[in-house]
N, C-alpha and C positions, 0 to 999 in steps of 0.2 A: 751054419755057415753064413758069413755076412758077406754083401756086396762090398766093396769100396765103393767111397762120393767121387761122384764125377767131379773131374776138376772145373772151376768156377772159369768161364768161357772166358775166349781171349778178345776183345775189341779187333775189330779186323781193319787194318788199314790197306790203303792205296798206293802199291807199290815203295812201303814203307815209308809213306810219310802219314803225319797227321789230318785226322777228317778237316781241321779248321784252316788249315794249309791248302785243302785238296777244296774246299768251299772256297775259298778266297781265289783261288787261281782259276777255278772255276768260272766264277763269279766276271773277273776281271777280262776273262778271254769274250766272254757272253758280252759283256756292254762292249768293250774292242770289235766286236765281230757287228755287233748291230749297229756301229756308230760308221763303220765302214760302210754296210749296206745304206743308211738311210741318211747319213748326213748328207752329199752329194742330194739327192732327188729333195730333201724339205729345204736344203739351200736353193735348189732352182725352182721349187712350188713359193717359196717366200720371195724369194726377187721376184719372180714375174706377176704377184701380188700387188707389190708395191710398186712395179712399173707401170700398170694400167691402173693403182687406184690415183698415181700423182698423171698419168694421161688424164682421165677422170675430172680431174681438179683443174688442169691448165689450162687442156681443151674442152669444157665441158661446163664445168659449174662457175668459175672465174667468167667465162660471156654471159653466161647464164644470169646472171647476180648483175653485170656491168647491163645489161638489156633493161630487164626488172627494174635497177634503177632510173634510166633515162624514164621506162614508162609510167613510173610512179611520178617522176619527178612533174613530166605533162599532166598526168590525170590529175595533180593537187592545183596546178596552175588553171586546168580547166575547172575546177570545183571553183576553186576561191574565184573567180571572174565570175562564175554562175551567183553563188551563195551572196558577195556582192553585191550584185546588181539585184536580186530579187530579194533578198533580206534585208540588205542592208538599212534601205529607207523606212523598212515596217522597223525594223529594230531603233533606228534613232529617232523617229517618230514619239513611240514607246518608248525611248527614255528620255525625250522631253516631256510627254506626258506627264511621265512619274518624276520626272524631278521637279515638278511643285507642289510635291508631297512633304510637309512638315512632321517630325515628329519629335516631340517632346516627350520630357515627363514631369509630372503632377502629381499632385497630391489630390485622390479622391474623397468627396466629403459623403460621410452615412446618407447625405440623400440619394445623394448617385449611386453608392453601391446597394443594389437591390437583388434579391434572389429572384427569376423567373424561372418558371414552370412551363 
């Protein structure tokens, strides 16, 4: 005596619809649900981001850079009146010196070009 085959199993669905119906609805309820929880709180963590980094910028780094400047602009004025006055005259000294330096060019004759050791 034989058994019968068991009949070949049924796919089970979800409240009669299809798995790929029942993933996508799924799916779509899942991002809806998380998009309610977290968009409010990373909209108020990002504006208030960018409200102190342009605070930051206005009151902050903008005087910051306008100071900087003015004190760069005195310390080059004080350099140059120093540099000036103590270099100056050794510098133009030195290039009257050297400007009554001639230089040409020639043509050397085999006596003057000699090999030393």
């Amino acid at each position: 005596m034989s058994l019968p085959n068991p009949k070949a199993p049924i796919p089970s669905t979800v409240c009669g619809k299809d798995p790929i119906v029942f993933f996508t609805c799924s799916k779509n309820c899942c991002y809806k649900t998380l998009t309610l929880i977290c968009a409010l709180p990373i909209a108020f963590i990002s504006g208030c981001t960018f409200a102190c980094l342009t605070f930051q910028h206005i009151w902050c780094v903008s005087p910051a850079l306008r100071q900087c400047r003015i004190n760069c602009y005195m310390v080059r004025q004080y350099l140059t009146s120093v540099l000036d006055s103590c270099l100056g005259p050794c510098c133009s000294e030195m290039g009257l010196c050297l400007s009554r330096i001639r230089i040409g060019r020639y043509q050397l004759t085999s006596s003057e070009v000699g090999v030393r050791i």
